[in-house]
C-alpha positions in Angstrom: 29.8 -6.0 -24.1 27.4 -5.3 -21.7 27.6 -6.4 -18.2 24.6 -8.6 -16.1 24.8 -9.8 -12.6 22.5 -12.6 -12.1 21.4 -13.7 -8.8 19.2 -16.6 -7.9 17.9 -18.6 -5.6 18.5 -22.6 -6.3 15.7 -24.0 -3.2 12.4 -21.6 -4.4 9.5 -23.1 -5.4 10.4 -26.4 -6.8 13.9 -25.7 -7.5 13.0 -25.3 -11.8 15.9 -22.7 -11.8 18.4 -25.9 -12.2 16.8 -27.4 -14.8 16.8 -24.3 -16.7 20.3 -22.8 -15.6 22.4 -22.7 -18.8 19.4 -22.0 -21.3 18.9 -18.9 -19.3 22.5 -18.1 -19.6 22.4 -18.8 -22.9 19.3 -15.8 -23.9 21.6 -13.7 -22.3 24.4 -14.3 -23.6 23.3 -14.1 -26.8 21.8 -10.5 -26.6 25.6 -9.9 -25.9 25.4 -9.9 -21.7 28.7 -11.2 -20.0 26.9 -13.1 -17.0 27.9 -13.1 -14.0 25.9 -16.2 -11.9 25.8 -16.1 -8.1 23.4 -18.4 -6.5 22.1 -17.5 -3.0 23.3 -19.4 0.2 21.1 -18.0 2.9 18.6 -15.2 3.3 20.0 -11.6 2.9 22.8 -13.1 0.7 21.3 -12.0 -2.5 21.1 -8.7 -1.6 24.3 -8.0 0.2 25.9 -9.2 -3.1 24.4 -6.9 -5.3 24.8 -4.0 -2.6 28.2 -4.8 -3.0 28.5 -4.1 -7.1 26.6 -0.5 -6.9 28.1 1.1 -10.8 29.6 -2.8 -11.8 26.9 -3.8 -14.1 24.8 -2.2 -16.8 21.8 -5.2 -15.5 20.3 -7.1 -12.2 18.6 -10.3 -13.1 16.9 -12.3 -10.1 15.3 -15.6 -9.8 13.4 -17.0 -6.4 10.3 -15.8 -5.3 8.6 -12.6 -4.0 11.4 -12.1 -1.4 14.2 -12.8 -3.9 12.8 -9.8 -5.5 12.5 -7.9 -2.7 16.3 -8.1 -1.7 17.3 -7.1 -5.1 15.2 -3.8 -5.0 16.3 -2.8 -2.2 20.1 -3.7 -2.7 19.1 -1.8 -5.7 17.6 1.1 -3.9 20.5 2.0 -2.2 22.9 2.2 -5.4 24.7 5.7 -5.1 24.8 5.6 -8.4 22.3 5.5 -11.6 20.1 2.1 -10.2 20.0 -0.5 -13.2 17.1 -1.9 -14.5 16.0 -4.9 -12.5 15.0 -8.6 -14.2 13.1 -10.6 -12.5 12.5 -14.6 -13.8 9.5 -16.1 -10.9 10.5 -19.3 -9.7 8.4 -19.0 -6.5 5.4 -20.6 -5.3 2.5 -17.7 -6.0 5.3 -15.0 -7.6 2.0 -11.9 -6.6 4.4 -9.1 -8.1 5.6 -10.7 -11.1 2.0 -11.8 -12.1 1.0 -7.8 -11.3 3.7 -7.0 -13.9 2.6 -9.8 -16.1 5.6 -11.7 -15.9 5.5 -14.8 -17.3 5.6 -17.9 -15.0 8.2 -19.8 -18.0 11.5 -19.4 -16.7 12.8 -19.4 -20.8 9.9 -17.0 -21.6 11.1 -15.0 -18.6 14.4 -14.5 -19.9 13.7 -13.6 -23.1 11.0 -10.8 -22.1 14.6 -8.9 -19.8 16.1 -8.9 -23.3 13.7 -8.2 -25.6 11.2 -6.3 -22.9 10.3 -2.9 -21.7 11.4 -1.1 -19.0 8.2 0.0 -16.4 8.3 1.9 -13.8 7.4 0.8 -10.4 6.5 2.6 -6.6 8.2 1.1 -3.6 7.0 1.4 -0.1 9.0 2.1 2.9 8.2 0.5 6.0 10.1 1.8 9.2 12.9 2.6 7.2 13.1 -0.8 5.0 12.0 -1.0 1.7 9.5 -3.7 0.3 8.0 -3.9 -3.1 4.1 -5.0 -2.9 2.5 -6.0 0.2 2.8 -5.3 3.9 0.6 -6.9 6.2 -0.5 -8.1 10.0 -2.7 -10.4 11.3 -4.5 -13.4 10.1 -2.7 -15.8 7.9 0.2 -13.6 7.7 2.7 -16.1 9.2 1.7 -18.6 6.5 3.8 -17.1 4.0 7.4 -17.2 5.9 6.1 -20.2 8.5 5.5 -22.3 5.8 8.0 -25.7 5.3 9.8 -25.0 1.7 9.5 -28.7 1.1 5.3 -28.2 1.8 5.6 -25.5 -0.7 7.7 -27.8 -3.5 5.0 -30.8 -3.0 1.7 -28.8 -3.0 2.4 -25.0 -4.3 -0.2 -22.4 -3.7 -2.4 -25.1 -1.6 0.0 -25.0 1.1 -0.7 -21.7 2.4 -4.4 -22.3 2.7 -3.6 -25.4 4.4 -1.0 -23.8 6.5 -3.6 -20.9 7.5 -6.4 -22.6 8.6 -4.3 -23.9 11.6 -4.1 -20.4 12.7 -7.9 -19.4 12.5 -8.6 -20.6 16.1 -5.8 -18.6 17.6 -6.5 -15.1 15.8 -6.4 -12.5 18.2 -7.6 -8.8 17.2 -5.3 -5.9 17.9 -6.6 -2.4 18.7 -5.2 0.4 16.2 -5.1 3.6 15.6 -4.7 4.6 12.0 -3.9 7.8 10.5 -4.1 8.7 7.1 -5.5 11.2 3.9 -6.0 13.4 7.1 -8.7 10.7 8.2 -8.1 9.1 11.7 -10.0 5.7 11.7 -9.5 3.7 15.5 -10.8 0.1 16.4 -10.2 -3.2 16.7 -8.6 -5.4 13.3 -7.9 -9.2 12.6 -6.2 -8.0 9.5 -4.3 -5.4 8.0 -2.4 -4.6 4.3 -0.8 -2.0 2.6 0.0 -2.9 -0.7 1.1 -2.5 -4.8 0.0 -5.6 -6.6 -2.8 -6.6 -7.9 -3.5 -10.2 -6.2 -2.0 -11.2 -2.7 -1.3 -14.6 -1.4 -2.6 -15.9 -5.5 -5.8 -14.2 -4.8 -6.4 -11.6 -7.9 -8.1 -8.3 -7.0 -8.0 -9.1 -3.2 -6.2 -5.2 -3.2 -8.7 -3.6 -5.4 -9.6 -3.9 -9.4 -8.0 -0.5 -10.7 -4.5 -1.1 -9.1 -1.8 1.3 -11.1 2.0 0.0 -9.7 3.6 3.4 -11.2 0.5 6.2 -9.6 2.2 6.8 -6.1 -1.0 5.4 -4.2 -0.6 2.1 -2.1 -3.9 0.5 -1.5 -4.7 -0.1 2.4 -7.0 -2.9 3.3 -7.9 -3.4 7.0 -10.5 -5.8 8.7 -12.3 -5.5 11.7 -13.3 -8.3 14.3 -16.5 -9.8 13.6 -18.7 -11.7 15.8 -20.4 -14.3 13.5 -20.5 -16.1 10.5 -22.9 -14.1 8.5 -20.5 -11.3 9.6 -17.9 -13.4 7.7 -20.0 -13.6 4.5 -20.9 -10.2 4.4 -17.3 -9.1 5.1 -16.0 -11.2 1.9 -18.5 -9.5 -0.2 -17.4 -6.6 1.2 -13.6 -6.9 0.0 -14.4 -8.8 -3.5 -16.7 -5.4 -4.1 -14.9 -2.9 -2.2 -18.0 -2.2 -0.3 -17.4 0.6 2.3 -20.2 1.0 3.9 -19.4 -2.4 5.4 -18.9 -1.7 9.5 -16.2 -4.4 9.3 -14.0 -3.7 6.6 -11.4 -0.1 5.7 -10.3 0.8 2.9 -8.3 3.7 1.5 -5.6 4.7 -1.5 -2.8 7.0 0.2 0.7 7.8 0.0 1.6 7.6 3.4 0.0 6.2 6.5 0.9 5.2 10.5 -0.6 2.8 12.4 -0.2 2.5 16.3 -1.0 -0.7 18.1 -1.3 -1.0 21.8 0.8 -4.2 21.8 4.0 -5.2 19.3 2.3 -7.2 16.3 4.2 -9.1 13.8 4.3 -7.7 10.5 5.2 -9.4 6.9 6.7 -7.9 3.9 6.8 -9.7 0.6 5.9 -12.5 2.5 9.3 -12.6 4.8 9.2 -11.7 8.4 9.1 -7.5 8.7 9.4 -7.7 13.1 7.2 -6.9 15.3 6.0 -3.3 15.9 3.7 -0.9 18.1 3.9 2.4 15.8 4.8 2.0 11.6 5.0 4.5 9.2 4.7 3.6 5.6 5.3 5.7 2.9 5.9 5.1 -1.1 8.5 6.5 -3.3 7.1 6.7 -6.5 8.9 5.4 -9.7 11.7 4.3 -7.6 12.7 0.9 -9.9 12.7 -0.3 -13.1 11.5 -3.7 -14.0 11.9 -5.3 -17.1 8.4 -6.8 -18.5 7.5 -8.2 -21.8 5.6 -5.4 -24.0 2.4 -6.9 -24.6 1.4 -8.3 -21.5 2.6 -4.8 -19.8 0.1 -3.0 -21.9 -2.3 -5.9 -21.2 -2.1 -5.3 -17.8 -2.7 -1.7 -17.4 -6.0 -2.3 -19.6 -7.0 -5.0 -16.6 
């Protein structure tokens, strides 16, 4: 019998996962898993557990949200030996990577799609020496994702970030970089900056580009400028739906590695939990570094999108 360690996280999103608890265990168990259950207790407990069973079992199965995730890949990532595929069933508030991987947002649905899926490779940046899966980011309305109450989150779901961020609009203050990358050196002052793998952020689809591949090595970097006005604003949101370069405000690139220097210490986010703040980063990706389990038709569904 095969072995599965399954991890989850009983307070994301709107705490589904305990409704659902032994139905889940009982797909597995009936594709002939022995389960293992460990629910979470504080942040970082997820992933010290499974750092802990590196060649115990032939599965990793997660629940929670984008940073539930994240702590099992990069547990994962430092398994010594061969890393198990990863399973991943969404029980957060937007879930970005798992709708990139066309995941399905039923937690039953979920489960049977580890079982019965297909296993795709996936690219994982590294950010100062810490992993992340899909999006690393400064600047405006970054704090929303990990300053957010959890109970805000149960009651009103994605609505609670926008609500959350426009309290931070009248405080943004730009921060002068200096960004290197593709050979290209690119200097100014940004509100905004991402390097990401998905193909929505924050539940915005496309906000990283339209032909977003998770398994071609290439992060897409998004970084936006200060502007002075609100036609500026209009034209700058134009600018990112279309990928418009020529826009004075807006930078965009596809690269496999990239630094940024900032004059001051900036806070940073990754997978919408708290990264630290930081004057110089280095990202790069490792490419095909995981393997996540996703249900066969949407997979191939996705990579037509």
């Amino acid at each position: 019998m095969k072995k599965m360690l399954f991890v989850y996280n009983p307070n994301s999103g709107k705490m589904q996962i305990n409704d659902n608890l032994s139905e889940i265990i009982q797909i597995f168990s009936a594709a002939d898993y022995e389960v293992t259950v460990y629910p979470t207790k504080a942040q970082m407990d997820g992933h010290n557990k499974i750092k802990g069973c590196d060649g115990v079992y032939d599965l990793i199965v997660c629940s929670g949200g984008d940073g539930t995730l994240n702590e099992t890949v990069a547990a994962v990532m430092e398994f010594k030996d061969l890393k198990p595929f990863i399973g991943y069933i969404p029980s957060g508030t937007t879930n970005d990577f798992a709708k990139s991987l066309g995941i399905s947002a039923n937690m039953l649905q979920a489960a049977k799609d580890i079982v019965e899926g297909e296993a795709r490779g996936c690219d994982i940046g590294m950010f100062n020496g810490r992993y992340y899966n899909y999006v690393a980011a400064f600047g405006a309305f970054t704090e929303v994702s990990y300053a957010t109450p959890q109970e805000y989150k149960n009651v009103l779901g994605h609505q609670a970030y926008l609500l959350e961020g426009l309290k931070s609009i009248p405080f943004i203050k730009p921060s002068h970089l200096v960004i290197e990358s593709n050979g290209e050196t690119v200097e100014g002052d940004f509100i905004y900056g991402m390097v990401t793998n998905t193909m929505s952020v924050g539940g915005f689809k496309n906000i990283a580009g339209r032909n977003v591949k998770l398994d071609d090595g290439l992060f897409e970097c998004t970084f936006i400028r200060k502007f002075e006005a609100v036609s500026d604003f209009n034209k700058l949101l134009t600018a990112i739906l279309y990928k418009d370069a020529k826009n004075p405000n807006y930078y965009h690139v596809k690269t496999n590695h990239i630094t940024i220097h900032s004059d001051e210490e900036i806070p940073w986010v990754l997978d919408g939990e708290f990264g630290g703040t930081h004057k110089d980063v280095e990202i790069h990706i490792i490419g095909n570094a995981v393997n996540i389990l996703t249900p066969v038709k949407k997979q191939e569904e996705t990579e037509k999108n």
